[in-house]
N, CA, C and O atoms as a GROMACS GRO file, in nm:
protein
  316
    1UNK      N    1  -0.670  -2.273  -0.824
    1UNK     CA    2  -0.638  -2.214  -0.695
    1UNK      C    3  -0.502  -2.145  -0.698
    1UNK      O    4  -0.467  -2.038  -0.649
    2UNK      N    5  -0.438  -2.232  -0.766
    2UNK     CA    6  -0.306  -2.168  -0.761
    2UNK      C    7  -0.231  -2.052  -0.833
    2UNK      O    8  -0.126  -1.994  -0.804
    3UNK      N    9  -0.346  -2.033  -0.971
    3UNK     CA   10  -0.377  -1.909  -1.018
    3UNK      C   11  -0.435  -1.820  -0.971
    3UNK      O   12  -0.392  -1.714  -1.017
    4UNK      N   13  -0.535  -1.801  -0.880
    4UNK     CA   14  -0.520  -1.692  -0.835
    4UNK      C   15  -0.463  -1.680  -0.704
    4UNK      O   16  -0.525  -1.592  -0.646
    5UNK      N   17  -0.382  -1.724  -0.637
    5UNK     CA   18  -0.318  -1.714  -0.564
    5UNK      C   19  -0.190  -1.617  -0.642
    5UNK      O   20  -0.122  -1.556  -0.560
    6UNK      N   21  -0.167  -1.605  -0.727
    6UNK     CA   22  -0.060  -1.540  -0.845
    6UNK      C   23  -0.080  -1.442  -0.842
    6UNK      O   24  -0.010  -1.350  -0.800
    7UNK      N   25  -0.223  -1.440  -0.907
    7UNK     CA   26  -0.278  -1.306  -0.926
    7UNK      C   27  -0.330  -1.219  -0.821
    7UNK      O   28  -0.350  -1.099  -0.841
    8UNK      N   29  -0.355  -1.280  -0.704
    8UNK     CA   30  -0.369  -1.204  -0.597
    8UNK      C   31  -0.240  -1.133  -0.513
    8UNK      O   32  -0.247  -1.027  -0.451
    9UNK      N   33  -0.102  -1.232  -0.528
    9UNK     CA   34  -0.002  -1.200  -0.531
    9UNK      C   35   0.076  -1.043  -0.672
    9UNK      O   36   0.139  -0.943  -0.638
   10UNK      N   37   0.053  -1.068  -0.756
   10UNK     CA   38   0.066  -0.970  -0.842
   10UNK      C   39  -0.025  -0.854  -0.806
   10UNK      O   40   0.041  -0.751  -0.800
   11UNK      N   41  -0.175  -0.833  -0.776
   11UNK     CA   42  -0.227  -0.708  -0.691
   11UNK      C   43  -0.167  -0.662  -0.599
   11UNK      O   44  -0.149  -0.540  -0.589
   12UNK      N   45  -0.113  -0.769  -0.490
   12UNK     CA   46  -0.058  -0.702  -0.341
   12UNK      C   47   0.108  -0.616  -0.408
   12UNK      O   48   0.146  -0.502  -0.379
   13UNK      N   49   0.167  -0.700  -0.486
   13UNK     CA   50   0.304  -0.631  -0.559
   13UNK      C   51   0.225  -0.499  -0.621
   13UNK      O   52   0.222  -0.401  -0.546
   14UNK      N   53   0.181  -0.489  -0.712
   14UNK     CA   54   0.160  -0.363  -0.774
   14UNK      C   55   0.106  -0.229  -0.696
   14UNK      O   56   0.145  -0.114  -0.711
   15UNK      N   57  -0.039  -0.302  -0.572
   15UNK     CA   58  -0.045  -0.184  -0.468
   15UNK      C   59   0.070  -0.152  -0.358
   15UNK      O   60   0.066  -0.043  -0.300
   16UNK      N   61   0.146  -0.220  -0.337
   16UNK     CA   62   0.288  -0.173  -0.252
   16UNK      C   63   0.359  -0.082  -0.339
   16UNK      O   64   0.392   0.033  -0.308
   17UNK      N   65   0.380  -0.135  -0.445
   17UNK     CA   66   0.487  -0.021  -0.542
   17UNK      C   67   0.399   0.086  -0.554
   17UNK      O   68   0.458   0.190  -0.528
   18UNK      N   69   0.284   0.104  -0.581
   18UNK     CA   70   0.207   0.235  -0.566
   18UNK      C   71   0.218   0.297  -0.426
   18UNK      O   72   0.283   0.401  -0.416
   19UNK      N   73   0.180   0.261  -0.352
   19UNK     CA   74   0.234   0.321  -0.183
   19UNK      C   75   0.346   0.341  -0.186
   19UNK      O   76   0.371   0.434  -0.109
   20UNK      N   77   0.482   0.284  -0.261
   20UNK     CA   78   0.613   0.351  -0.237
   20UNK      C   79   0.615   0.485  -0.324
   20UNK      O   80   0.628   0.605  -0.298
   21UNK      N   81   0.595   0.407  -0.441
   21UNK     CA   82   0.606   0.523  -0.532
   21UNK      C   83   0.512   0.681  -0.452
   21UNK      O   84   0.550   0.798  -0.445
   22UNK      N   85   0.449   0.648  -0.429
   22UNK     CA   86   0.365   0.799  -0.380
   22UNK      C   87   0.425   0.852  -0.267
   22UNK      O   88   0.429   0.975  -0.266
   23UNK      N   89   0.495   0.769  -0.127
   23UNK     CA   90   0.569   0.800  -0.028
   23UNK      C   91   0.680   0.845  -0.076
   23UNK      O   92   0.711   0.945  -0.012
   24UNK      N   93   0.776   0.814  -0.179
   24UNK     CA   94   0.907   0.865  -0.182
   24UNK      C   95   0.877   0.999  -0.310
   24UNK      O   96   0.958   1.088  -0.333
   25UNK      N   97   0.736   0.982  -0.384
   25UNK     CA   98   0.721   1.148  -0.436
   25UNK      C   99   0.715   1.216  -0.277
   25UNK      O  100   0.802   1.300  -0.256
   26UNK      N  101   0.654   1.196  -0.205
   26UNK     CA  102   0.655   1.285  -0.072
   26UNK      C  103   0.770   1.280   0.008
   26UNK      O  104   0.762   1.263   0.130
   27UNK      N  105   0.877   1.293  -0.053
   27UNK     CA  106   0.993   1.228   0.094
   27UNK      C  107   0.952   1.161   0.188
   27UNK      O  108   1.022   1.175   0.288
   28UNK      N  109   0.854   1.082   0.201
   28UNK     CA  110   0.853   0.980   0.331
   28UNK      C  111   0.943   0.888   0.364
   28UNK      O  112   1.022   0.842   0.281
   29UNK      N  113   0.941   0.859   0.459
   29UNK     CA  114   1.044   0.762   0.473
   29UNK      C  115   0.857   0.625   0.506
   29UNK      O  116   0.735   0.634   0.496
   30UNK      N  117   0.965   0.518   0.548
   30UNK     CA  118   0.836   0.434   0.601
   30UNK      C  119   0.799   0.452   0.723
   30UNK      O  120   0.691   0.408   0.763
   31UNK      N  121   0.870   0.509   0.791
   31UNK     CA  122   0.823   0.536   0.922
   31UNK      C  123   0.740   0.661   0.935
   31UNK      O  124   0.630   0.675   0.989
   32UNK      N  125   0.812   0.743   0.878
   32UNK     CA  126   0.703   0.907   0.880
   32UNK      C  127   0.552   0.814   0.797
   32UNK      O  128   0.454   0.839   0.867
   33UNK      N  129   0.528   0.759   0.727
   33UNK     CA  130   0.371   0.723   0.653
   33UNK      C  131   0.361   0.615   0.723
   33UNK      O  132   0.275   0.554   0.659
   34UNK      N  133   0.384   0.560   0.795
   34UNK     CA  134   0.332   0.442   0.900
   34UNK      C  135   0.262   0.572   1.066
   34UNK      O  136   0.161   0.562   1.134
   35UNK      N  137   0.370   0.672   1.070
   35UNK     CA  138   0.328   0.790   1.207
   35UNK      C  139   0.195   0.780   1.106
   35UNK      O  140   0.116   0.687   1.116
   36UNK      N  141   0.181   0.875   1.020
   36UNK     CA  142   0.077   0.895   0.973
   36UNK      C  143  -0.081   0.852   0.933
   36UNK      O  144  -0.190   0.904   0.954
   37UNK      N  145  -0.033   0.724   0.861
   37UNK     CA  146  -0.130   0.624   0.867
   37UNK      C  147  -0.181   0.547   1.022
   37UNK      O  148  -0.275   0.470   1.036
   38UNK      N  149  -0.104   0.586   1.110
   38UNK     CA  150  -0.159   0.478   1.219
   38UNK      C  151  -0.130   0.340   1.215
   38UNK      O  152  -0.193   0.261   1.284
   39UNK      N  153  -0.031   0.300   1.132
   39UNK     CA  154   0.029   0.138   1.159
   39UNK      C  155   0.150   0.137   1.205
   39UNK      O  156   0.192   0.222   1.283
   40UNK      N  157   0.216   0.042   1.161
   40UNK     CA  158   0.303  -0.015   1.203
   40UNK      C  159   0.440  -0.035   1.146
   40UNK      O  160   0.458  -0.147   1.099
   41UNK      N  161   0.536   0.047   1.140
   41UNK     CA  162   0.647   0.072   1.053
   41UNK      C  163   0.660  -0.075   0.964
   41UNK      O  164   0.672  -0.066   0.842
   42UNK      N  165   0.658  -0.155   1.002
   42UNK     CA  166   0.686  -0.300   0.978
   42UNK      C  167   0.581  -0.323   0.867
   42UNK      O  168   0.596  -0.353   0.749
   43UNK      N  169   0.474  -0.300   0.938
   43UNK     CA  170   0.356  -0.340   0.828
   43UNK      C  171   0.358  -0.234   0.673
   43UNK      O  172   0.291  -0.263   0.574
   44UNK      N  173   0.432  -0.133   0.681
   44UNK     CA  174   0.448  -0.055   0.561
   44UNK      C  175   0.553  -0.108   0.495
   44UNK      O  176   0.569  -0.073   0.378
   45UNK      N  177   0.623  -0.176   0.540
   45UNK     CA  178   0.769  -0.229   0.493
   45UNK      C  179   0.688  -0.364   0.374
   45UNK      O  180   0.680  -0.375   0.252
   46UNK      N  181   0.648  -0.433   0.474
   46UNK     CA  182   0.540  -0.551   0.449
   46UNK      C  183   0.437  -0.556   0.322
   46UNK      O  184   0.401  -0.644   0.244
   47UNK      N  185   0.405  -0.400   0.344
   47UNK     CA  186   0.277  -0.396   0.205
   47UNK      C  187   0.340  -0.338   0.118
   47UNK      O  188   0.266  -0.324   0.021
   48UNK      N  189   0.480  -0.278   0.092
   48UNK     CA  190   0.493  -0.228   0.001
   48UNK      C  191   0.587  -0.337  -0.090
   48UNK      O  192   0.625  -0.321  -0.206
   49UNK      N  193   0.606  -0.426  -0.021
   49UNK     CA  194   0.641  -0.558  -0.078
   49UNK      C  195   0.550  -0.645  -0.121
   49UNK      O  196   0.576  -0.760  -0.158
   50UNK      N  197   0.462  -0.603  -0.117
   50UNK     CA  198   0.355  -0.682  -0.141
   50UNK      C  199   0.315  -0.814  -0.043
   50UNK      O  200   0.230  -0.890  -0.090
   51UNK      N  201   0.360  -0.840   0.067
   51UNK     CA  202   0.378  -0.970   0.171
   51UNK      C  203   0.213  -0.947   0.240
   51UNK      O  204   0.140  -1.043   0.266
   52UNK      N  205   0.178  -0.819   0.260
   52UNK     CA  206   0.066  -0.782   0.330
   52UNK      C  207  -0.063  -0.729   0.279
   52UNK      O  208  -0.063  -0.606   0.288
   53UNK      N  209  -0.193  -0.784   0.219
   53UNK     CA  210  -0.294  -0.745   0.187
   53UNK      C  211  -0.387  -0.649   0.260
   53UNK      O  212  -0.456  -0.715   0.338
   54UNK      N  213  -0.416  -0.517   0.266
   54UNK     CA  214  -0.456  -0.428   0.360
   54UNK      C  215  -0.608  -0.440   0.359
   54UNK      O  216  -0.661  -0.445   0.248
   55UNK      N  217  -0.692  -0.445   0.475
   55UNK     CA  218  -0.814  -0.408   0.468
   55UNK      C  219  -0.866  -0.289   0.408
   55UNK      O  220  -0.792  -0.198   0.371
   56UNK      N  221  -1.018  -0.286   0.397
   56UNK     CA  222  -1.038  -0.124   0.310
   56UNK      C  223  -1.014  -0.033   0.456
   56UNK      O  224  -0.956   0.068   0.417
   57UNK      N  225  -1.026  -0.027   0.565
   57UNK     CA  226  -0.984   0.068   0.661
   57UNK      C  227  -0.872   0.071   0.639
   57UNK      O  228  -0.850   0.190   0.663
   58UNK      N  229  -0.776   0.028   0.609
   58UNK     CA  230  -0.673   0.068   0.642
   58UNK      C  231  -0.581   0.151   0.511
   58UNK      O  232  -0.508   0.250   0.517
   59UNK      N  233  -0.620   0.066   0.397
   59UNK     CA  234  -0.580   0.160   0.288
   59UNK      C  235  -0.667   0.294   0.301
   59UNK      O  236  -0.611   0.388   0.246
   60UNK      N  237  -0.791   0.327   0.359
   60UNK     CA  238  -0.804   0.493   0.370
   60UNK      C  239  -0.727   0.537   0.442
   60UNK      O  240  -0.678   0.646   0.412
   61UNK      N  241  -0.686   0.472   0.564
   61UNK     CA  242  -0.556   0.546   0.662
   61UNK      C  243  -0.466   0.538   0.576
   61UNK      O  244  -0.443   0.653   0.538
   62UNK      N  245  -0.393   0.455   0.516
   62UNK     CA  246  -0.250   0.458   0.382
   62UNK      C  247  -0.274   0.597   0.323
   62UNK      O  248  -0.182   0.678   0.333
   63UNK      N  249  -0.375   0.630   0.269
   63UNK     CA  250  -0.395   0.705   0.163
   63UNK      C  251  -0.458   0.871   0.236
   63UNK      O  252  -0.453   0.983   0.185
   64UNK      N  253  -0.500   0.839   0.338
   64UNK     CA  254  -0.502   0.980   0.420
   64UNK      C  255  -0.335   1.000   0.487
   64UNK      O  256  -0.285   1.110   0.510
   65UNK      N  257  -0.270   0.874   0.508
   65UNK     CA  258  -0.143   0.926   0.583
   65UNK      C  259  -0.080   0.965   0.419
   65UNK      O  260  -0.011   1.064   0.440
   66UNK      N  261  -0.074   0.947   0.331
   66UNK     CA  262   0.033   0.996   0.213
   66UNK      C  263  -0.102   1.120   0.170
   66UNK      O  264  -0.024   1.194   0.109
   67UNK      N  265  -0.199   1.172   0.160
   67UNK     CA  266  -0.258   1.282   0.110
   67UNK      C  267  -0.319   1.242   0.033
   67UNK      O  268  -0.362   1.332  -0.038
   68UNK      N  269  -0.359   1.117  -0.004
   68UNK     CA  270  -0.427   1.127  -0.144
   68UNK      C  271  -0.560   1.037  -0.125
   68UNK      O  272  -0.605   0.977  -0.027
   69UNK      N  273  -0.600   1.051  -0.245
   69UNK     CA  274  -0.755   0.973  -0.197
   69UNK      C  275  -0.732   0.801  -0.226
   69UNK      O  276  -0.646   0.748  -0.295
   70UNK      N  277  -0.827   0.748  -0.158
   70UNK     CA  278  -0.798   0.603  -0.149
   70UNK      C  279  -0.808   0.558  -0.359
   70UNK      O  280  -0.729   0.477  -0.409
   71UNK      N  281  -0.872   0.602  -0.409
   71UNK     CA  282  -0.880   0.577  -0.556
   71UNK      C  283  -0.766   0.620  -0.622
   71UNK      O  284  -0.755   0.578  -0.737
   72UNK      N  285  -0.682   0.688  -0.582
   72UNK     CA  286  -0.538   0.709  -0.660
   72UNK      C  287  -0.491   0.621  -0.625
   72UNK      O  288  -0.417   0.588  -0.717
   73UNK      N  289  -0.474   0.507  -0.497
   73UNK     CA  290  -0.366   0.424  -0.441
   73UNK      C  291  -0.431   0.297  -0.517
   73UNK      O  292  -0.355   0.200  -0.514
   74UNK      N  293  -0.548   0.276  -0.580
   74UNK     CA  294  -0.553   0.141  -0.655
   74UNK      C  295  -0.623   0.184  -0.804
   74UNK      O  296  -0.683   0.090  -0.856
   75UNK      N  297  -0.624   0.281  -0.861
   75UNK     CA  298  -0.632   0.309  -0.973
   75UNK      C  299  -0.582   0.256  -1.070
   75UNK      O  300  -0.467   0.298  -1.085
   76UNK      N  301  -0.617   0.163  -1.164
   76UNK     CA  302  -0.547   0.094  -1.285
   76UNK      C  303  -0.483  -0.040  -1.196
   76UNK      O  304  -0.372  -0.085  -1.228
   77UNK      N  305  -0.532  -0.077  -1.126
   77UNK     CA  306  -0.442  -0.175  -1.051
   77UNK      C  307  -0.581  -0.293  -1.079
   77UNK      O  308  -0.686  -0.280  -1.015
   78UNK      N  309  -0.564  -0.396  -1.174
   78UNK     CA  310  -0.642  -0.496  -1.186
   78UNK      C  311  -0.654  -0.650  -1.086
   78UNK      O  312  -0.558  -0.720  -1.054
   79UNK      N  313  -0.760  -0.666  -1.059
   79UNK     CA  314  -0.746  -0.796  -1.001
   79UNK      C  315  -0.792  -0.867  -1.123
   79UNK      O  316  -0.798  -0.990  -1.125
   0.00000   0.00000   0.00000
């Protein structure tokens, strides 16, 4: 249990650093890709720390608010 609790922890880290990394290629700040996406400044702060696991709705809003398709934002990203 407590292994994948790790490893589910290590997915949520690696898809946040992908959402930053792609927001700050775009000059975003977290607030301009939270306007965009339709959340919650907080909650972008949250997932890109990995603290917050996103539903699949909502990573298509992530990934329509930064431009890209939902398969670039978890590409190579293993569970």
């Amino acid at each position: 249990m407590a292994r994948d609790r790790t490893r589910d922890r290590a997915v949520a880290e690696a898809f946040g650093a992908r959402v930053r990394e792609l927001r700050l290629e775009r000059g975003m700040t977290q607030e301009g890709l939270a306007e965009a996406a339709e959340v919650h400044a907080t909650f972008v702060s949250n997932l890109e720390r990995g603290y917050r696991v996103p539903s699949l709705p909502t990573v298509l809003r992530v990934a329509a608010g930064l431009g890209v398709s939902a398969g670039r934002l978890v590409d190579g990203i293993e569970a």
